[in-house]
N, C-alpha and C positions, 0 to 999 in steps of 0.2 A: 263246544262252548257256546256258540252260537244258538245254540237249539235249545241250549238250558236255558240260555238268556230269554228265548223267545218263550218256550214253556213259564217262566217266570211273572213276563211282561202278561199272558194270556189269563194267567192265574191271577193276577192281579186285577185287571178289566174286568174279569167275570167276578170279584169279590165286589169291586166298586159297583156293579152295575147291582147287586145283590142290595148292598148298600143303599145306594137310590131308588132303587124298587119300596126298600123297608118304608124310607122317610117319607119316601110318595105313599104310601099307606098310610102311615101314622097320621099324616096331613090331613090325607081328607076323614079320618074319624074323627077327629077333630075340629075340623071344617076349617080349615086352615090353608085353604089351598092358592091364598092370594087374592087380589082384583085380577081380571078379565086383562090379558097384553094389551089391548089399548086404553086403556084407564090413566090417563093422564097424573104423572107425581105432581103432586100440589107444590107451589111455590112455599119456599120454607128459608127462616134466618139460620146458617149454619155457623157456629162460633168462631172466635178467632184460632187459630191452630187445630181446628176441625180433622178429625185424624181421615175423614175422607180427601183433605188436600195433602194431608202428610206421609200416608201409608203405601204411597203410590210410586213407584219410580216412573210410571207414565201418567203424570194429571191428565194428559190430553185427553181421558174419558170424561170428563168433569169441569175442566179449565182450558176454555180455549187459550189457542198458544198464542192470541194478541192478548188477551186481558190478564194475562200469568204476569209482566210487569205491575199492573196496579194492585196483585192482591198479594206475591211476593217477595217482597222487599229483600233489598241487598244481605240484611243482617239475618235473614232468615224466617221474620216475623213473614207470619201469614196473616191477612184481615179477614175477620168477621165477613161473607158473604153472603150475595143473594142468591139463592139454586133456581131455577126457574128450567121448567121440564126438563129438570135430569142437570144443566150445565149451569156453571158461573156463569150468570148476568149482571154482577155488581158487588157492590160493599154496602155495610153500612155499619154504624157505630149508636152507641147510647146515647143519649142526652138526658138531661134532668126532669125535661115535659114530655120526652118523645122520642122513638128510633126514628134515626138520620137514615134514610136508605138513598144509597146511589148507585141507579141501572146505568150500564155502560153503552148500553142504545137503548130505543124507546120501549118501552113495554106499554102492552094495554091497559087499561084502566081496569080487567075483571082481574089482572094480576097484582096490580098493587091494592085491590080491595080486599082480594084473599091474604096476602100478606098483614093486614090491618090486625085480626082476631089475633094473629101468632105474634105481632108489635106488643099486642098489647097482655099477650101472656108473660111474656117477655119482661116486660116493663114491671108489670106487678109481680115476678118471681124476682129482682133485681133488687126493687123497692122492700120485697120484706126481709132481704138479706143485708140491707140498709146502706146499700152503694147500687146507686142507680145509674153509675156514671161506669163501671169495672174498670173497661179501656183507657180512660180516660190519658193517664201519659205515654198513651199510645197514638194523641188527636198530630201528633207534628206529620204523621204519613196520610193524611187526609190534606195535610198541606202542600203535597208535588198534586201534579197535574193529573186528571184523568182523561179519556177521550171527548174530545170536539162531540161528542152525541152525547154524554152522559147527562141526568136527570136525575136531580136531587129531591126528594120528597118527605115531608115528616110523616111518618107514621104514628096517627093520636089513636088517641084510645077513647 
């Protein structure tokens, strides 16, 4: 039984590997093969109930385990965050002139400049669906407390 099982398992490895061989091919005819491993993920607004916070049963690749309080709420709601290299740095919500973005400690100034372009793609994909505000009876969880560091910024366009 044992041996079948393992024949099984071997058989299966060497289909998967056959697999990932193909896809690594296709890729590069394609040229599709990704940026370079140190190519830094761009700072980006990910929505509220972001299926990257939801599909996980361990955030903890994405949502440090202090700031999982300020973006998961008791009732379940998840807030609109800021991803900054890879993890939750923040929240932030719409406004009718501008995204409210707030880092949970300080970020640099080249990060909230890059964030700017994607506020303001944001803003005018919202504006011509003709609710600029979505969230909005969603502002009472912007009302508890964030961290002693957090940084509140408008993002204009």
């Amino acid at each position: 039984m044992l041996l079948q099982l393992k024949e099984t398992v071997n058989t299966m490895v060497d289909q998967l590997s056959a697999f990932a061989d193909e896809v690594t091919r296709v890729a590069r005819e394609v040229g599709s093969e990704g940026p370079p491993e140190d190519t830094p993920a761009p700072p980006r607004l990910m929505a509220m109930w972001d299926s990257t916070l939801l599909a996980y049963a361990d955030r903890g690749r994405v949502l440090p385990a202090e700031y999982r309080k300020y973006v998961t709420r008791v009732n379940g709601d998840v807030l609109p965050t800021l991803l900054v290299d890879g993890y939750v740095a923040g929240v932030w919500r719409p406004r009718p002139d501008a995204i409210e973005a707030t880092a949970f400690h300080p970020l640099p100034d080249e990060v909230w400049e890059a964030l700017e372009p994607e506020a303001a793609t944001l803003h005018a994909f919202l504006t011509a669906r003709g609710d600029a505000t979505p969230y909005g009876r969603y502002d009472h969880w912007w009302a508890k407390p964030f961290p002693e560091t957090a940084e509140t910024r408008l993002l204009s366009f």
